[in-house]
N, C-alpha and C positions, 0 to 999 in steps of 0.2 A: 504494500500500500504506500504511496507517493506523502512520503512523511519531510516537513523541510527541517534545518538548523533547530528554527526557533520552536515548532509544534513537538519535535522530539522532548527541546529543552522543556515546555511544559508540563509536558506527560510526565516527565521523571521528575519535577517539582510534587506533583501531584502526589507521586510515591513517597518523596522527602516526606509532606505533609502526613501523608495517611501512615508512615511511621513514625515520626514525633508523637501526632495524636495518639496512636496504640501503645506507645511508650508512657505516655501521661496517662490513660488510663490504667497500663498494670500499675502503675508507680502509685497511683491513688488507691488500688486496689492493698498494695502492699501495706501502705501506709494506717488503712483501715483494719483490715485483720489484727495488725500490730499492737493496736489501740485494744483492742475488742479482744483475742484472744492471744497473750505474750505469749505462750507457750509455743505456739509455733516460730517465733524469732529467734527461740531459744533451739529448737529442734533442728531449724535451716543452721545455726551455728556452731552446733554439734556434727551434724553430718560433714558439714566443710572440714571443721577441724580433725575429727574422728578419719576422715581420707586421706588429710596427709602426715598425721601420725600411723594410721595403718602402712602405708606407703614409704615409710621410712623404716619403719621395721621391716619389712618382706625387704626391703636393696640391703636391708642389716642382715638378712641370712635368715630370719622367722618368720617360713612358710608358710605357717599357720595364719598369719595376719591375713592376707586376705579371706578365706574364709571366718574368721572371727566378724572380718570388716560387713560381709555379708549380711552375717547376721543380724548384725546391730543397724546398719540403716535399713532392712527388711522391718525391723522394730521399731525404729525411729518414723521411716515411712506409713506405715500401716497406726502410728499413732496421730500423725499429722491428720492421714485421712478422717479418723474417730471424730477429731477437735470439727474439721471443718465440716461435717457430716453433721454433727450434733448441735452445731449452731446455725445450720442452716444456709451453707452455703456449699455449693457445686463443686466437684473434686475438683476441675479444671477453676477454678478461680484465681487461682495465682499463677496460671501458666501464662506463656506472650501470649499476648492479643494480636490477631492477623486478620484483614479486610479479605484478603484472601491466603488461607491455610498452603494453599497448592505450592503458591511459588514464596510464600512468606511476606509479601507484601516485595519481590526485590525486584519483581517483573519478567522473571527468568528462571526456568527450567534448562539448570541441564547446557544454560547458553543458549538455549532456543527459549522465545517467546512467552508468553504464559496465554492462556485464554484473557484473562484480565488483561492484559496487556494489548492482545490482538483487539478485544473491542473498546480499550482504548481508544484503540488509531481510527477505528470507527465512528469512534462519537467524534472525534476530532476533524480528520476528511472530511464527513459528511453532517458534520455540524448535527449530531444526534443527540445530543446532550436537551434540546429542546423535548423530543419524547419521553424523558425519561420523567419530567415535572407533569407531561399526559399520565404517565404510565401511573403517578402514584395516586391518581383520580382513578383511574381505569382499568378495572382491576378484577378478580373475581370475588373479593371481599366486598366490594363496591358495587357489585352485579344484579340488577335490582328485576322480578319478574312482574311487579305490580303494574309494569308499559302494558305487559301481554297478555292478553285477554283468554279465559277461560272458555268465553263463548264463541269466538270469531275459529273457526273448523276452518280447515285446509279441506279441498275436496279432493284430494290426491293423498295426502295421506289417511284423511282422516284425524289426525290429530289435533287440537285447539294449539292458537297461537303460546299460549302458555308450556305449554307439554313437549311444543317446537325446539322453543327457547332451553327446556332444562334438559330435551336431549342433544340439543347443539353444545352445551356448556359440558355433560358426559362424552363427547366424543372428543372437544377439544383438552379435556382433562386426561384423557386417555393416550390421545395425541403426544399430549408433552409425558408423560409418564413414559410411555414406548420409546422415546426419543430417540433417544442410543440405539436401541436394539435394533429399527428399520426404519427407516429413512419416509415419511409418508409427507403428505400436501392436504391440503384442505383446500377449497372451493366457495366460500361462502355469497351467499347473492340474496336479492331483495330490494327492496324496494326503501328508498331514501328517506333514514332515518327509523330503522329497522333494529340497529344493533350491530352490523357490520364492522365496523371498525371496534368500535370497542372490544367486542367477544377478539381481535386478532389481537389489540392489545394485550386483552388478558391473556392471551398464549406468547405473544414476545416477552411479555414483565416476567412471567415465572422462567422462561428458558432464559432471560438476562439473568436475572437470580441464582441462576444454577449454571453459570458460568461460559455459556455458549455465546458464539458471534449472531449478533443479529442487525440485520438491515431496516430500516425502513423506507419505501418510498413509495408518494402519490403515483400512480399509472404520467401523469406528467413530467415530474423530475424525471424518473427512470429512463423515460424514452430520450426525455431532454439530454441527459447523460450519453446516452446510447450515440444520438445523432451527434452529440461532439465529437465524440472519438471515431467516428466512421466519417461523417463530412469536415467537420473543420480539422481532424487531426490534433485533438486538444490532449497535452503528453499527462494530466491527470485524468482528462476521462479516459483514455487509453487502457491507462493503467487501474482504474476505478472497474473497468469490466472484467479484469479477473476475479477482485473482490464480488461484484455480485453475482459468481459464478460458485464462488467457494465458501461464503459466508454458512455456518449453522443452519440460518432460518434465513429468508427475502421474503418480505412482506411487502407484495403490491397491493395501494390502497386504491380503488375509486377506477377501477380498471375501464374505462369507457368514456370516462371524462377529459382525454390527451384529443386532442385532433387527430383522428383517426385518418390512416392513409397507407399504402403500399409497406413502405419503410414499417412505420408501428405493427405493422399485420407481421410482416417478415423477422420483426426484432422480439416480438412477443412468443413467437413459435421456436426461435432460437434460444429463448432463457428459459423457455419451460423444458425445450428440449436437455438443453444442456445440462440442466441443472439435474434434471432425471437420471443422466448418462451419468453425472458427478455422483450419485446418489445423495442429493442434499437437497432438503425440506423445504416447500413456497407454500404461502398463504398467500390466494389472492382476493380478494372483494369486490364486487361489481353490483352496480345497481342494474345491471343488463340481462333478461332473461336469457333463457336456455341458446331459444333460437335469435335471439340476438348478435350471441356469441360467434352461432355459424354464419350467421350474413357479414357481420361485420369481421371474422378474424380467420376465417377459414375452420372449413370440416376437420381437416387436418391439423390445428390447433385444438380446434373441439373433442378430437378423437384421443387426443392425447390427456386433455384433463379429464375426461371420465372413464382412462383406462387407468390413470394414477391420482386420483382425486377424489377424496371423501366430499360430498357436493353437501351443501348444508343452505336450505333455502329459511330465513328468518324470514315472518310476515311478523305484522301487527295493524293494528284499526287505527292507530295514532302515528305522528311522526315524534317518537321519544327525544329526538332533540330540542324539538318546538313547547314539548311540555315540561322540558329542564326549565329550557328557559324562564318560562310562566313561575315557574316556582322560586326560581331564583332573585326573582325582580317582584312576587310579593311581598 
């Protein structure tokens, strides 16, 4: 991903801070127990000492010290535990604090990358840092079925608009739970101001959560993207289409709202395809039915999302945007 001088230096500022901050909170943590229960300041000062007192014995020729030494911090630890057990706080309380456990907050595995890290340079490239202040609105904890109506029936499935809704939110919780194991897409469509976007939010927020690269972009950017690095030859879009080739998740938002034309038909059937071929996960959205799809982007784009795409059609009687609103402004 096309990273300059100064956005690397940033990212790695970012890491300074998010380890200062996990530093100050073990260090308030330490500081607290210390207060509240001595016994363990005395126990962390024993085991120090008791190690290189054992340790000097065993290079003195007395064997038996480390075994002895065994013992004693086996007893020393398992007393520690009792203290902080019995006053009610989590074994792990005094260990480092890490934003991310994987790479330890250092951005690096191994000299390669971290997942944190990679979607770093994603929120940074593609300026995604703005979703993430969506994502803590939108969410499944925040996922409300009172829009969807009990009585308003599908005459296709049969199901009411409500029953739609809690088995769309089952399949996309499924979705992110499978993650890892096989690689699937989702489809979702309806009619503006249905739930669309949000329900895909809630599946980027929890796979951001759990550490995986995610994209976002309106059916506009995307193509916008697309036609830089094909017509203008622009060396960040260029390079920006490997990324939305290889990313976790690509979430196209609003799929029918770009100015539709030759190019877009052609460049939509080449990300679904590829991405397929990659084995790596899209969610798209469209306010465009079925047969929309094939007028406007070809059978042969069509063929392909309903040979790899769980299709999820949200209705409702309202347009749930229109009625935030209203509530928001009484």
């Amino acid at each position: 991903m096309p990273l300059s001088n100064a956005q690397y230096d940033e990212i790695m500022r970012e890491y300074d801070e998010r380890q200062l901050n996990n530093r100050r909170i073990r260090d308030a943590r330490r500081t607290e127990i210390a207060e509240k229960i001595p016994r363990i300041r005395e126990i962390d000062a024993l085991t120090a000492s008791s190690s290189v007192q054992k340790a000097r014995l065993y290079l003195s020729g007395d064997t038996s010290a480390i075994t002895s030494l065994k013992t004693q911090l086996a007893e020393l630890a398992e007393e520690r535990r009792q203290l902080l057990i019995s006053n009610g706080y989590p074994l792990d309380y005094l260990d480092p604090v890490y934003t991310c456990p994987d790479c330890k907050d250092s951005g690096y595995i191994n000299g390669e990358k971290c997942h944190c890290f990679k979607q770093a340079i994603i929120n940074t490239v593609y300026a995604q840092s703005n979703i993430k202040n969506i994502l803590q609105r939108e969410n499944f904890n925040s996922f409300c079925y009172d829009y969807y109506s009990e009585s308003d029936i599908s005459q296709t499935t049969g199901l009411s608009a409500r029953d739609t809704a809690k088995h769309a939110v089952e399949v996309c919780r499924h979705f992110i739970t499978d993650f890892d194991n096989k690689p699937k897409n989702l489809f979702i469509y309806g009619k503006t101001g249905v739930g669309k976007t949000f329900l895909s939010n809630c599946v980027a927020k929890e796979l951001l959560d759990s550490g995986h690269s995610v994209i976002y972009f309106t059916a506009f950017q995307l193509f916008d993207i697309l036609s830089k690095g094909v017509f203008e030859k622009d060396a960040d879009a260029i390079a920006a289409h490997q990324n939305i080739f290889d990313c976790d998740l690509l979430v196209i938002d609003d799929l029918g709202t770009e100015l539709s034309n030759s190019f877009t038909t052609s460049q939509l059937f080449l990300c679904v395809n590829e991405r397929l071929l990659r084995q790596k996960s899209t969610i798209i959205s469209t306010n465009l039915n079925l047969n929309q799809i094939v007028d406007i982007y070809s059978e042969r784009t069509f063929s392909r999302i309903c040979d790899a795409y769980t299709l999820i059609n949200l209705f409702s009687n309202v347009d749930i945007r229109i009625q935030k609103r209203k509530q928001t402004t009484r």
